[in-house]
N, CA, C and O atoms as CSV, one atom per row, in Angstrom:
chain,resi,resn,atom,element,x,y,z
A,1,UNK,N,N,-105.238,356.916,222.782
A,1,UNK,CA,C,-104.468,356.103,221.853
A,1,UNK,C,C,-105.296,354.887,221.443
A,1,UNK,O,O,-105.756,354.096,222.267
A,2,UNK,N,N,-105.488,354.765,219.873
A,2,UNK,CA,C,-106.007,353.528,219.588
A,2,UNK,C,C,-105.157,352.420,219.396
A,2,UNK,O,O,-103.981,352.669,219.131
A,3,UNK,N,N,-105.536,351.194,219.481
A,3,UNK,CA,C,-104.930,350.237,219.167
A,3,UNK,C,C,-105.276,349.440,217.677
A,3,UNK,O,O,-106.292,348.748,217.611
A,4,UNK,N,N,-104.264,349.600,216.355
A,4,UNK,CA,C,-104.553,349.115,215.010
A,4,UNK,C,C,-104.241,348.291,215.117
A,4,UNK,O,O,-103.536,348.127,216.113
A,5,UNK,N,N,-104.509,346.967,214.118
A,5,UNK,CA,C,-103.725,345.922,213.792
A,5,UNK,C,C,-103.831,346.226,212.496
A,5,UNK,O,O,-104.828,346.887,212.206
A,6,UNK,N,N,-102.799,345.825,211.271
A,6,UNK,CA,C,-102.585,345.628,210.245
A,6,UNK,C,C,-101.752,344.377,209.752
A,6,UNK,O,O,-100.560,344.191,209.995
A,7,UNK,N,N,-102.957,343.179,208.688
A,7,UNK,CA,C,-102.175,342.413,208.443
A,7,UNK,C,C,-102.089,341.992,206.974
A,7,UNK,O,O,-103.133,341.922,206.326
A,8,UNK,N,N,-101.049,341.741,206.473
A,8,UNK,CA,C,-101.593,341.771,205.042
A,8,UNK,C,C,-101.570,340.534,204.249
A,8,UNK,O,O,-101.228,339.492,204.809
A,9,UNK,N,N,-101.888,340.533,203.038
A,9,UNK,CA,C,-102.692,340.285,202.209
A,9,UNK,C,C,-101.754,338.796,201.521
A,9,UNK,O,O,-100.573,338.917,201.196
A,10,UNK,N,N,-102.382,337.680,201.410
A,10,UNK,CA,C,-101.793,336.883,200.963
A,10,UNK,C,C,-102.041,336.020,199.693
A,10,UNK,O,O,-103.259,336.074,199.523
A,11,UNK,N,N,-101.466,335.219,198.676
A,11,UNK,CA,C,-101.591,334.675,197.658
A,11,UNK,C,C,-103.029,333.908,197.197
A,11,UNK,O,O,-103.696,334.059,196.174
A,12,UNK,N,N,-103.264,332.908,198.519
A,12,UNK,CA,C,-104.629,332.151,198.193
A,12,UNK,C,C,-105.870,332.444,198.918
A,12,UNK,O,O,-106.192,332.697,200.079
A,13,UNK,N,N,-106.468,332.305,197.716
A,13,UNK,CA,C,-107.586,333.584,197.720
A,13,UNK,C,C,-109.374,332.332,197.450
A,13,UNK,O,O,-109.335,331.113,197.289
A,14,UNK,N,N,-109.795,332.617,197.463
A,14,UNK,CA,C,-111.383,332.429,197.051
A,14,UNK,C,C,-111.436,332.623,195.594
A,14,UNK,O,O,-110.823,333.595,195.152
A,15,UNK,N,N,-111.919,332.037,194.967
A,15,UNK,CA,C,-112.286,332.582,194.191
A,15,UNK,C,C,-113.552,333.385,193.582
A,15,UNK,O,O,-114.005,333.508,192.444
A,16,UNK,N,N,-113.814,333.739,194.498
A,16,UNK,CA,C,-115.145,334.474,193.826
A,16,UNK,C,C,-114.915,335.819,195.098
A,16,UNK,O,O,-114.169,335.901,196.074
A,17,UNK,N,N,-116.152,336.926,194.393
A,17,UNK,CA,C,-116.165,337.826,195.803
A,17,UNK,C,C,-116.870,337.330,196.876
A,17,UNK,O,O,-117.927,336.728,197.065
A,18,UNK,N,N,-115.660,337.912,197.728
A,18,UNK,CA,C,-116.246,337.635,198.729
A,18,UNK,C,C,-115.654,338.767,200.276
A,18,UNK,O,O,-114.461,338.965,200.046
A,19,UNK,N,N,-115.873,339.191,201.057
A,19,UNK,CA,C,-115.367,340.222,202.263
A,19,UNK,C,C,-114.195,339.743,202.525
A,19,UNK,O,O,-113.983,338.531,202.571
A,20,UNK,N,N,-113.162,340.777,202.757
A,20,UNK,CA,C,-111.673,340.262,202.527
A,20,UNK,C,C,-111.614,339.800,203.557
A,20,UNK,O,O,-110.454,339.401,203.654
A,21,UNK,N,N,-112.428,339.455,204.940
A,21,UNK,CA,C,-111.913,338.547,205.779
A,21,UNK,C,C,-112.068,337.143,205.729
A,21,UNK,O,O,-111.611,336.127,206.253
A,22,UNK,N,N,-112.958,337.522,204.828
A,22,UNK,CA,C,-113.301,335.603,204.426
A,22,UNK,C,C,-112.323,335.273,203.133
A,22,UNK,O,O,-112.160,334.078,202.887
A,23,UNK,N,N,-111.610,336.314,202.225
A,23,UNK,CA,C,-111.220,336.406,200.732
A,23,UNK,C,C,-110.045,335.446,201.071
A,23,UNK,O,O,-109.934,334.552,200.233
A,24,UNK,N,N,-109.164,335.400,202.057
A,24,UNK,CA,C,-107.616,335.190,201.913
A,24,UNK,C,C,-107.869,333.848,202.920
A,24,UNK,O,O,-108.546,333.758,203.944
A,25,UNK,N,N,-107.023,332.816,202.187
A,25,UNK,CA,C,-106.889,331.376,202.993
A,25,UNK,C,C,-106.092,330.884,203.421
A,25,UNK,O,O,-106.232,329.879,204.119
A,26,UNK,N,N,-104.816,331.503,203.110
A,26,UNK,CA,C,-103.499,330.644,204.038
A,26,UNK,C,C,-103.947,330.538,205.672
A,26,UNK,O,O,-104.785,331.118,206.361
A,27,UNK,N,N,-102.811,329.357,205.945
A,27,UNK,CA,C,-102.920,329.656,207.104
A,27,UNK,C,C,-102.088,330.688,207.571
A,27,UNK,O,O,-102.485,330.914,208.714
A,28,UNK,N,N,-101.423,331.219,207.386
A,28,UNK,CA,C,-100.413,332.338,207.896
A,28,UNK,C,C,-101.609,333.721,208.190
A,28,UNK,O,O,-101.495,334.497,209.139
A,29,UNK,N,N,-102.920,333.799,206.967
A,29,UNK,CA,C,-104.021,334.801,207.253
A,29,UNK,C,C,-104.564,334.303,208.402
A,29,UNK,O,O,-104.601,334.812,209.523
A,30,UNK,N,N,-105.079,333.011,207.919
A,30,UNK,CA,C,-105.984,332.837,208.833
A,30,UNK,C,C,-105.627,333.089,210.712
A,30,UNK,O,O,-106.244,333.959,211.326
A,31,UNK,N,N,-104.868,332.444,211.218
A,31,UNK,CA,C,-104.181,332.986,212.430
A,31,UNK,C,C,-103.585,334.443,212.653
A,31,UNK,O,O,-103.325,334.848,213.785
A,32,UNK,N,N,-103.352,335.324,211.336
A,32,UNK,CA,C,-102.879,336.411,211.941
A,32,UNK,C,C,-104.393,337.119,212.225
A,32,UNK,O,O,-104.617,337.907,213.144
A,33,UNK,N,N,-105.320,336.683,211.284
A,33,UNK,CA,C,-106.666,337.453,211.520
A,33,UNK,C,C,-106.938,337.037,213.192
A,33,UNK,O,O,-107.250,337.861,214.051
A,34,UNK,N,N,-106.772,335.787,213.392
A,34,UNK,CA,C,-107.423,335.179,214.969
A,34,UNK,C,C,-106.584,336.091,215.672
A,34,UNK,O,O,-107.039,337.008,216.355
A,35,UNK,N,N,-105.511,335.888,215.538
A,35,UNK,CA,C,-104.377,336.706,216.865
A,35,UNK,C,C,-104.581,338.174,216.696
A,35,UNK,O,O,-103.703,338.854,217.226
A,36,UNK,N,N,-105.340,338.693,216.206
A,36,UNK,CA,C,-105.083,340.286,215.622
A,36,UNK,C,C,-106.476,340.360,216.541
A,36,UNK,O,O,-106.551,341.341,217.281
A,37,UNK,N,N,-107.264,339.686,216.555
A,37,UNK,CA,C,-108.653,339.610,217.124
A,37,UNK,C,C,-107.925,339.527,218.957
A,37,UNK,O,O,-107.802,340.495,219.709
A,38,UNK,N,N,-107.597,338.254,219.226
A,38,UNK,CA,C,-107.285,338.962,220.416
A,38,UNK,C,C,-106.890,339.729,221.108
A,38,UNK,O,O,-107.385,339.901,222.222
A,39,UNK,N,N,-105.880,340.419,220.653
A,39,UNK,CA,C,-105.563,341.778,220.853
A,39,UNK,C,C,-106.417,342.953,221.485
A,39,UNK,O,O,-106.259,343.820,222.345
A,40,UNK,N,N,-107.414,342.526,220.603
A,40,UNK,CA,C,-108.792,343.393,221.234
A,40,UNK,C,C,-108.299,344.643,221.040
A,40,UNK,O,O,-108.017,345.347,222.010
A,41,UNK,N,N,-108.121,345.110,219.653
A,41,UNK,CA,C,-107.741,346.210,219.241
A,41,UNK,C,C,-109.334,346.878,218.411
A,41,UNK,O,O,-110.318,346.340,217.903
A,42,UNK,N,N,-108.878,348.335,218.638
A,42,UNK,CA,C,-109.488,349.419,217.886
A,42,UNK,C,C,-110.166,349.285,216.717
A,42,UNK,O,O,-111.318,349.683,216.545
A,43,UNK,N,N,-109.411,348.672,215.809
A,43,UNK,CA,C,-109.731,348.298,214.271
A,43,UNK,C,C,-108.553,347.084,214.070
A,43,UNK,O,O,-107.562,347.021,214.797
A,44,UNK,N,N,-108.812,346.189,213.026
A,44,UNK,CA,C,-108.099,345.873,211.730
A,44,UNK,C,C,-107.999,346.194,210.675
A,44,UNK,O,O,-108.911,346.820,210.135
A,45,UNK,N,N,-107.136,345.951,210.184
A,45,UNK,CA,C,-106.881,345.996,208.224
A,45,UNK,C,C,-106.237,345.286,207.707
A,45,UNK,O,O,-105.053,345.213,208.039
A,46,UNK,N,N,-106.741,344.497,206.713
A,46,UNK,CA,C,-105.855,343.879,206.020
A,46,UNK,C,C,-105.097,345.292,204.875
A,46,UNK,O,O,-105.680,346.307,204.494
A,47,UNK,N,N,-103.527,344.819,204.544
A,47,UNK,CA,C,-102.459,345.565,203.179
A,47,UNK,C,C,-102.689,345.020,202.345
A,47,UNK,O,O,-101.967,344.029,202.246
A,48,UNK,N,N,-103.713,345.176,201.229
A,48,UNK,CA,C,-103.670,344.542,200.090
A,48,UNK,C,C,-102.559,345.034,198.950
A,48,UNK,O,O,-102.372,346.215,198.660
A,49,UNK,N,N,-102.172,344.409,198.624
A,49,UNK,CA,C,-101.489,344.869,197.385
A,49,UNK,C,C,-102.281,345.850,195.946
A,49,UNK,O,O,-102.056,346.808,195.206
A,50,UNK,N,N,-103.233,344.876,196.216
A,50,UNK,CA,C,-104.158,345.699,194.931
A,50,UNK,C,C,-105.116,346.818,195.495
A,50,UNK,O,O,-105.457,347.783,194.810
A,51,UNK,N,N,-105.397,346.678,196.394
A,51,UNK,CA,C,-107.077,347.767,197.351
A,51,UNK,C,C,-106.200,348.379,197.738
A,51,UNK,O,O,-106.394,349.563,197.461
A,52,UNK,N,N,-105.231,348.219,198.286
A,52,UNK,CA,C,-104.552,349.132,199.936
A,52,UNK,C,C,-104.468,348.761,200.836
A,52,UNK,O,O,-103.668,347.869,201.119
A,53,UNK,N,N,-105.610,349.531,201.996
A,53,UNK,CA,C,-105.874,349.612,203.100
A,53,UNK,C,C,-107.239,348.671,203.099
A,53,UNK,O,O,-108.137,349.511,203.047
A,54,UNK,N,N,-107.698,347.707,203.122
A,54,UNK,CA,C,-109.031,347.048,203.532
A,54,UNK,C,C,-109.929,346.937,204.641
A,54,UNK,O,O,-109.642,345.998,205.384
A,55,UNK,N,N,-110.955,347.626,204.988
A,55,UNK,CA,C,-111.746,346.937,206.087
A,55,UNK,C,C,-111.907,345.672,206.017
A,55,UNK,O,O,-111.916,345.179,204.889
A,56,UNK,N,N,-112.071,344.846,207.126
A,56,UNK,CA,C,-112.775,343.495,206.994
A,56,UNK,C,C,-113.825,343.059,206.024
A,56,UNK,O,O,-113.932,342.251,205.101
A,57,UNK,N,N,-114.399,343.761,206.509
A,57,UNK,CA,C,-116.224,343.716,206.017
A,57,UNK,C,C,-116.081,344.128,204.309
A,57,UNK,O,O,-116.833,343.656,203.457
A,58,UNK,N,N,-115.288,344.817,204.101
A,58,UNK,CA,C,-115.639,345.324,202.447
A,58,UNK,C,C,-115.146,343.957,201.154
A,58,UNK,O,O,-114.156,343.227,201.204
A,59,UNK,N,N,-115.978,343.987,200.347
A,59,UNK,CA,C,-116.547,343.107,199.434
A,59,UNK,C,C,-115.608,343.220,198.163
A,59,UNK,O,O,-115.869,344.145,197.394
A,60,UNK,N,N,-114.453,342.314,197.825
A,60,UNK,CA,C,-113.884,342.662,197.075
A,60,UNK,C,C,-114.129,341.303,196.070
A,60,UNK,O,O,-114.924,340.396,196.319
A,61,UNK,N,N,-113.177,341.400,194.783
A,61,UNK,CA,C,-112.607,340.379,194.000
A,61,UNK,C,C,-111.419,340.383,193.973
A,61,UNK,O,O,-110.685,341.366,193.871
A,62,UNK,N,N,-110.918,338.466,194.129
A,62,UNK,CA,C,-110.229,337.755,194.099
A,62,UNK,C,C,-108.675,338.594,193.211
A,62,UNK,O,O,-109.091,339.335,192.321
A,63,UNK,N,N,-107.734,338.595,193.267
A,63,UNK,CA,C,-106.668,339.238,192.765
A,63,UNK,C,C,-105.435,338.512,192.333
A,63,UNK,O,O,-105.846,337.371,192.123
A,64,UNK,N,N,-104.356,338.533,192.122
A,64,UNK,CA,C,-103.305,338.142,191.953
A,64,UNK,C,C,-102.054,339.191,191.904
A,64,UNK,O,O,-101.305,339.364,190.943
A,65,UNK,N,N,-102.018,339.681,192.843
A,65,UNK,CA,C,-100.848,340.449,192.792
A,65,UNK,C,C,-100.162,340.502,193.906
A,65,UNK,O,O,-100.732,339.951,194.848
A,66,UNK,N,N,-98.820,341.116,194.209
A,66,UNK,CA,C,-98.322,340.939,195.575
A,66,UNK,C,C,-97.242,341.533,195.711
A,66,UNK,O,O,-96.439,341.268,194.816
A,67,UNK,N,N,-96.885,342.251,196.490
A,67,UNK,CA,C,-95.699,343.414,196.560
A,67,UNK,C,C,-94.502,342.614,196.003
A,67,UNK,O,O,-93.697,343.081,195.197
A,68,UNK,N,N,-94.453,341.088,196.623
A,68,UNK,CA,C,-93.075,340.521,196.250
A,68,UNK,C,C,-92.603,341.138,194.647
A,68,UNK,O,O,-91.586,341.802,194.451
A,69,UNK,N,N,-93.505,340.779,193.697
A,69,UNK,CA,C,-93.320,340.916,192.546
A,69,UNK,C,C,-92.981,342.368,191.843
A,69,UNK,O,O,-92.712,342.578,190.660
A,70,UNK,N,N,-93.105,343.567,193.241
A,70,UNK,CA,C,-93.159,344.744,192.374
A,70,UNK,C,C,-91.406,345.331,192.800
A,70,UNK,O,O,-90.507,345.043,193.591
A,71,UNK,N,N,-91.661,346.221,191.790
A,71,UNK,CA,C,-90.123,346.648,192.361
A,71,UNK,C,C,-90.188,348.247,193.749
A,71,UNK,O,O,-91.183,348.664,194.342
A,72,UNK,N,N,-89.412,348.518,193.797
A,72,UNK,CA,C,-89.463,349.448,195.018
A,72,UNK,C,C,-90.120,350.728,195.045
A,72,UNK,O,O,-90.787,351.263,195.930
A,73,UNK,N,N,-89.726,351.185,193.656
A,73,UNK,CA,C,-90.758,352.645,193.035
A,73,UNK,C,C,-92.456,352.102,193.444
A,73,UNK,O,O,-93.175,352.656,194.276
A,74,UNK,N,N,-92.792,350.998,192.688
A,74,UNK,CA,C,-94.455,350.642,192.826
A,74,UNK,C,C,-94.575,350.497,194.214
A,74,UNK,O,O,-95.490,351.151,194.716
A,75,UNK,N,N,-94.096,350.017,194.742
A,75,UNK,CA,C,-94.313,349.941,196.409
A,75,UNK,C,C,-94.338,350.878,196.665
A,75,UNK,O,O,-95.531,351.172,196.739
A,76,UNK,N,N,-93.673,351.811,196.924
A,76,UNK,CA,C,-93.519,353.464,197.436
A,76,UNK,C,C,-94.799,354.205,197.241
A,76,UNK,O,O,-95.359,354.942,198.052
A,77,UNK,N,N,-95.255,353.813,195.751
A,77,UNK,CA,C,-96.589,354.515,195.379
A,77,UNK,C,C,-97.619,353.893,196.395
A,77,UNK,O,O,-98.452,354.515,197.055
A,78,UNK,N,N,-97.304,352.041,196.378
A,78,UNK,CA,C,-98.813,351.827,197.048
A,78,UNK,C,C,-98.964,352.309,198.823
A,78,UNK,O,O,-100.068,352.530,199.320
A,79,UNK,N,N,-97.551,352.422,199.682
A,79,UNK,CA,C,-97.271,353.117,200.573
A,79,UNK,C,C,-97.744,354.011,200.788
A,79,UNK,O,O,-98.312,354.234,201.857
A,80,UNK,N,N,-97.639,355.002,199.605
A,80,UNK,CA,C,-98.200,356.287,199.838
A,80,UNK,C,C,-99.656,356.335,199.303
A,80,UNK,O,O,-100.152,357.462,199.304
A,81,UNK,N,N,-100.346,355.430,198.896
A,81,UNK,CA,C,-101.505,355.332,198.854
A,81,UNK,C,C,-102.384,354.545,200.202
A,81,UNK,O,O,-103.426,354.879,200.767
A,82,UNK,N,N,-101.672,353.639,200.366
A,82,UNK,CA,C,-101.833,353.110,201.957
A,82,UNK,C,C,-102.335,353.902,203.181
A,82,UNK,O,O,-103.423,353.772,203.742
A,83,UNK,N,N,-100.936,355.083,203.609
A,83,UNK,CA,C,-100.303,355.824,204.017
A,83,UNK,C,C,-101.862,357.108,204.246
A,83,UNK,O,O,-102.338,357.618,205.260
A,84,UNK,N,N,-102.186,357.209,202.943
A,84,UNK,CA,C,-103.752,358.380,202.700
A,84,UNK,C,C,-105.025,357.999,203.053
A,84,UNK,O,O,-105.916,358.724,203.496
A,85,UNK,N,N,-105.061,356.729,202.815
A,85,UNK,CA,C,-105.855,355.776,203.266
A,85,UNK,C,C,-106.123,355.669,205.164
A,85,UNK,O,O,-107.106,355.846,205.883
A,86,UNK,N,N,-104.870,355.342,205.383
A,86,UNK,CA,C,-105.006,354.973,206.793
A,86,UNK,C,C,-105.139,356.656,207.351
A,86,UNK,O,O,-106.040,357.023,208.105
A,87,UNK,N,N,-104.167,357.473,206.870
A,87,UNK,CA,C,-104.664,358.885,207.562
A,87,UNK,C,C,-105.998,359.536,208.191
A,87,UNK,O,O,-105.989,360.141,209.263
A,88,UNK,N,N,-106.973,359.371,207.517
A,88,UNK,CA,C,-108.318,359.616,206.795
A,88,UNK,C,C,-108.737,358.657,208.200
A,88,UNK,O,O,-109.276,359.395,209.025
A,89,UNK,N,N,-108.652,357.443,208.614
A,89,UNK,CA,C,-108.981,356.506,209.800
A,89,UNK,C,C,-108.127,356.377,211.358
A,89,UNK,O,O,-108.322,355.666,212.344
A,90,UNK,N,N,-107.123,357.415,211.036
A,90,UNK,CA,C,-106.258,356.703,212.445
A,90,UNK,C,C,-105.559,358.344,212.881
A,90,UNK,O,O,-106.112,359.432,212.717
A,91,UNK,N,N,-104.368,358.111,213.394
A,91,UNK,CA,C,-103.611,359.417,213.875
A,91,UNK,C,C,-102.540,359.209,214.160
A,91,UNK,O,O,-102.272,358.904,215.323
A,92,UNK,N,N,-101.403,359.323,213.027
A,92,UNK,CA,C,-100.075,358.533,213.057
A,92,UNK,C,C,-99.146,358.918,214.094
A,92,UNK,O,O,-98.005,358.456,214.113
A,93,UNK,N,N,-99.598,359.799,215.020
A,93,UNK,CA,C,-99.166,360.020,215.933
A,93,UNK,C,C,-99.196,359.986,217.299
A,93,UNK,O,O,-98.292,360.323,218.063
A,94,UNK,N,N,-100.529,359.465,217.631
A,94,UNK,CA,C,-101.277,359.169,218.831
A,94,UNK,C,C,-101.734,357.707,218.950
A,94,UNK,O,O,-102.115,357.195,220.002
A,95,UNK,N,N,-101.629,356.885,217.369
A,95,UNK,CA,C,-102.485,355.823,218.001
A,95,UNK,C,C,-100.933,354.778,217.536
A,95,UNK,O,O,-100.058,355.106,216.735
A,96,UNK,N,N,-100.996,353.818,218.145
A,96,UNK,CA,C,-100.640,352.112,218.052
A,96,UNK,C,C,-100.746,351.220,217.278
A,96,UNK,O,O,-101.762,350.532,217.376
A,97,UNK,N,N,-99.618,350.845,216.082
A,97,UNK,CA,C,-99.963,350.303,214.880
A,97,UNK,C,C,-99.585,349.252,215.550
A,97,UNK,O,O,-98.856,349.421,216.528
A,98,UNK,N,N,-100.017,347.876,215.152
A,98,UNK,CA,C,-99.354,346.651,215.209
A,98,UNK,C,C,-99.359,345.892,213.934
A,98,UNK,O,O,-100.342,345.680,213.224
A,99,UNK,N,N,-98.171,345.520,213.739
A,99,UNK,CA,C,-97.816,345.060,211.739
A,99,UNK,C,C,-98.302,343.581,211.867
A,99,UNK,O,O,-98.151,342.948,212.912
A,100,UNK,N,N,-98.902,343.058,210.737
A,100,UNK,CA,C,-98.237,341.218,211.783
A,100,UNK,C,C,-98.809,341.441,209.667
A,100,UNK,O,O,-99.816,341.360,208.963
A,101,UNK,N,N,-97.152,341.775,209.539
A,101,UNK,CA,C,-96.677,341.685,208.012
A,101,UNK,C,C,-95.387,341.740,207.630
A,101,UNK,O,O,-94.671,342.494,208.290
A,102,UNK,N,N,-94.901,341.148,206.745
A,102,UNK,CA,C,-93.766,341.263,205.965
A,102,UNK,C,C,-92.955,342.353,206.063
A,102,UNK,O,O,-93.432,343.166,206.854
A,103,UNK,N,N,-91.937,342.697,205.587
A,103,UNK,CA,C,-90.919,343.652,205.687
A,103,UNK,C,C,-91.577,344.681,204.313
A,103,UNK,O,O,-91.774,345.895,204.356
A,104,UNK,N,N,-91.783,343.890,203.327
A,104,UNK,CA,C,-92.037,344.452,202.231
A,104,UNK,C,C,-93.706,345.545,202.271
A,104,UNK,O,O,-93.955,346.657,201.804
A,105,UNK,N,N,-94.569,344.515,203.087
A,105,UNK,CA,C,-95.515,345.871,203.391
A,105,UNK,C,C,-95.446,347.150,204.484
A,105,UNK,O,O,-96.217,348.104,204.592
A,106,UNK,N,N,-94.417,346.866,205.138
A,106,UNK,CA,C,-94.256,347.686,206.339
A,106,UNK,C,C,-93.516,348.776,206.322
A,106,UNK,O,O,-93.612,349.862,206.894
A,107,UNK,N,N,-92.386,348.093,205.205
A,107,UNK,CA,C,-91.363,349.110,205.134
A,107,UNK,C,C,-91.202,350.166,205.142
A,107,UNK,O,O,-90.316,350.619,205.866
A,108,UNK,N,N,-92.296,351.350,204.027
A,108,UNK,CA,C,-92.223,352.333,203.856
A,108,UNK,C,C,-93.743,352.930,204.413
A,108,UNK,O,O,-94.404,353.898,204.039
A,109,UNK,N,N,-93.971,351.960,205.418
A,109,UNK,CA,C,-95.110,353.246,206.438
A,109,UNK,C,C,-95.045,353.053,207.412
A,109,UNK,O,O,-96.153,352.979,207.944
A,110,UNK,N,N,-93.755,352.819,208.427
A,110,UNK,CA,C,-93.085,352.344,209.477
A,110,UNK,C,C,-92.740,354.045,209.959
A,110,UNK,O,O,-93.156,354.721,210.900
A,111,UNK,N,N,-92.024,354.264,209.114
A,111,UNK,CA,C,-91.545,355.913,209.523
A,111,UNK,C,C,-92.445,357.081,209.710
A,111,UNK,O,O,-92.185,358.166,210.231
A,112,UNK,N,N,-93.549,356.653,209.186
A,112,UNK,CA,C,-94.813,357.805,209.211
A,112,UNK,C,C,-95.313,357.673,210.645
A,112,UNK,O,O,-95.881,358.681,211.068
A,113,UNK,N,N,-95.225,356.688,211.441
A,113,UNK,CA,C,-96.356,355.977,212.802
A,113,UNK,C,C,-95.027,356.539,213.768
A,113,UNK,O,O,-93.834,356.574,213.466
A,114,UNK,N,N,-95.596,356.890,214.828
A,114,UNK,CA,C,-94.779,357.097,215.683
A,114,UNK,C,C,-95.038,355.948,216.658
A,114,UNK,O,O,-94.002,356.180,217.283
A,115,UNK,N,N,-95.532,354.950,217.281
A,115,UNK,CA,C,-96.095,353.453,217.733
A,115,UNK,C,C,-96.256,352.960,216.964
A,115,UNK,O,O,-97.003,353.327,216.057
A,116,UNK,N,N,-95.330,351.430,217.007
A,116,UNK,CA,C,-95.640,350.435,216.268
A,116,UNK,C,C,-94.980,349.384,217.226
A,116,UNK,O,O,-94.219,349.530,218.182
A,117,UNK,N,N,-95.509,348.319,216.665
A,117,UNK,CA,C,-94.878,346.950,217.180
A,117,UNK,C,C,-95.513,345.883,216.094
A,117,UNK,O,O,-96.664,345.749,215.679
A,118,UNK,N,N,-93.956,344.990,215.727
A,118,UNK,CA,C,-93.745,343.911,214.438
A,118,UNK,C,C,-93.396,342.342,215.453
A,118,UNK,O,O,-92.263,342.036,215.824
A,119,UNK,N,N,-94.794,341.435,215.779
A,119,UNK,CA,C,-94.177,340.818,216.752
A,119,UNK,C,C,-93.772,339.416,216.517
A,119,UNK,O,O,-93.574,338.475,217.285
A,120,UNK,N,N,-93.684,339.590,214.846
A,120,UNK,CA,C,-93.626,338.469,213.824
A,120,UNK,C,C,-91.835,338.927,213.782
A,120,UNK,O,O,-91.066,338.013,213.480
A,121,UNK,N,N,-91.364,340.014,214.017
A,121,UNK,CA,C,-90.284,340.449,213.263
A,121,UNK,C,C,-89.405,339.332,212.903
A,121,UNK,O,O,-89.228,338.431,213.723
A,122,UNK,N,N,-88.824,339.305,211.726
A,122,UNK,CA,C,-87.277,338.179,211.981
A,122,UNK,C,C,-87.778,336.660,211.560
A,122,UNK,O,O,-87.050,335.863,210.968
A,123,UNK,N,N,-88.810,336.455,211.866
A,123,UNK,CA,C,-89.246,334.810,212.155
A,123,UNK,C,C,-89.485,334.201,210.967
A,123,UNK,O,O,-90.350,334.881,210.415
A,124,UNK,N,N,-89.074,332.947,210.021
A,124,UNK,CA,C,-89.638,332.311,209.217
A,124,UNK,C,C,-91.496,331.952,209.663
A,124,UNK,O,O,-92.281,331.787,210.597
A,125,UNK,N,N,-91.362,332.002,208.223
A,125,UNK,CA,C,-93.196,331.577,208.524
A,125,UNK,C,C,-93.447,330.310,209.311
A,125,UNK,O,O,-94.355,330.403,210.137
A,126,UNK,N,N,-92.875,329.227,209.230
A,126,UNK,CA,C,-92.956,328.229,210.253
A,126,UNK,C,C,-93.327,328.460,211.601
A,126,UNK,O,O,-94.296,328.094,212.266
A,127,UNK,N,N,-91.921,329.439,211.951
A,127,UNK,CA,C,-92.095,329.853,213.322
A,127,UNK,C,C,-92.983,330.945,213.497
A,127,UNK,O,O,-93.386,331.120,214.646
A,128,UNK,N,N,-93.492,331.945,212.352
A,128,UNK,CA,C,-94.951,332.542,212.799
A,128,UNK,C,C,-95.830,332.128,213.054
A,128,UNK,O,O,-96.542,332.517,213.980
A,129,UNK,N,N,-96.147,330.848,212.020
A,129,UNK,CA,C,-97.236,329.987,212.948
A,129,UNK,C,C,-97.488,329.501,214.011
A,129,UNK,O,O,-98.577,329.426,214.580
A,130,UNK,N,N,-96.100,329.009,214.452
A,130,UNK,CA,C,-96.226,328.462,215.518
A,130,UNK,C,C,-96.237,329.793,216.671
A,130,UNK,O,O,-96.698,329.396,217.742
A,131,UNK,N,N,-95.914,330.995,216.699
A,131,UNK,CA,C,-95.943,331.720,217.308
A,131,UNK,C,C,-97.873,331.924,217.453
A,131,UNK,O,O,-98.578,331.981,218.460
A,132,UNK,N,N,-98.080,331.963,216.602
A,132,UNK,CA,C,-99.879,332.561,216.200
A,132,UNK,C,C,-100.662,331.819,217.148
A,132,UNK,O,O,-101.566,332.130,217.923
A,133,UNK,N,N,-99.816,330.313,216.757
A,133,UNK,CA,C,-100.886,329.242,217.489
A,133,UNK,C,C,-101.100,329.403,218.991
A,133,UNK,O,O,-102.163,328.931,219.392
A,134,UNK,N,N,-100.308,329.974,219.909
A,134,UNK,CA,C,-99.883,330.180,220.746
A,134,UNK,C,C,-100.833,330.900,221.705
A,134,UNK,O,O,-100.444,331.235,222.824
């Protein structure tokens, strides 16, 4: 069983290219990237709204888009593009997702994973941070 983390993708960005672990600046990224690191998991990924599935390391440009804004059909698609993505890297049945994302990216690839754990679940962002910092 591997251990994933998946965290996704947030509003303020870099502006220029740059590797999506350096691309995204909130603090809400920045600590879920640190806490996702201790974990001492298998892999990460950031959920982009626009890419998908992201390695760390891969070299993108700056974006503006974000599930909030889409309606439920477009989500479903990027899910199931997600969903093909992560297949191709993991084993939705053997390995250990861990979300440290929104309801809106999780939603519809929650049912595909047979392990998961959301340990943000429920919490205003306030209190995720302060959970992160932790």
């Amino acid at each position: 069983m591997r251990k994933i983390v998946l965290i996704s993708c947030v509003s303020k960005k870099r502006s220029y290219k740059s590797k999506a672990k350096d691309l995204y600046l909130s603090p809400l990224f920045i600590k879920s990237l640190k806490y996702a690191h201790k974990l001492t998991p298998d892999a990460i990924f950031i959920l982009s709204a626009k890419y998908g599935l992201l390695d760390l390391n891969m070299e993108i440009e700056p974006y503006n888009l974000t599930l909030n804004s889409m309606s439920a059909s477009d989500i479903k698609l990027w899910a199931d593009m997600v969903l093909r993505q992560l297949s191709a890297l993991s084993d939705f049945t053997q390995d250990h997702f861990i979300f440290l994302a929104g309801m809106k990216y999780r939603k519809y690839l929650m049912p595909f994973l047979c392990s998961i754990d959301v340990p943000l679940e429920g919490l205003p962002i306030g209190k995720q941070l302060q959970y992160l910092s932790r």
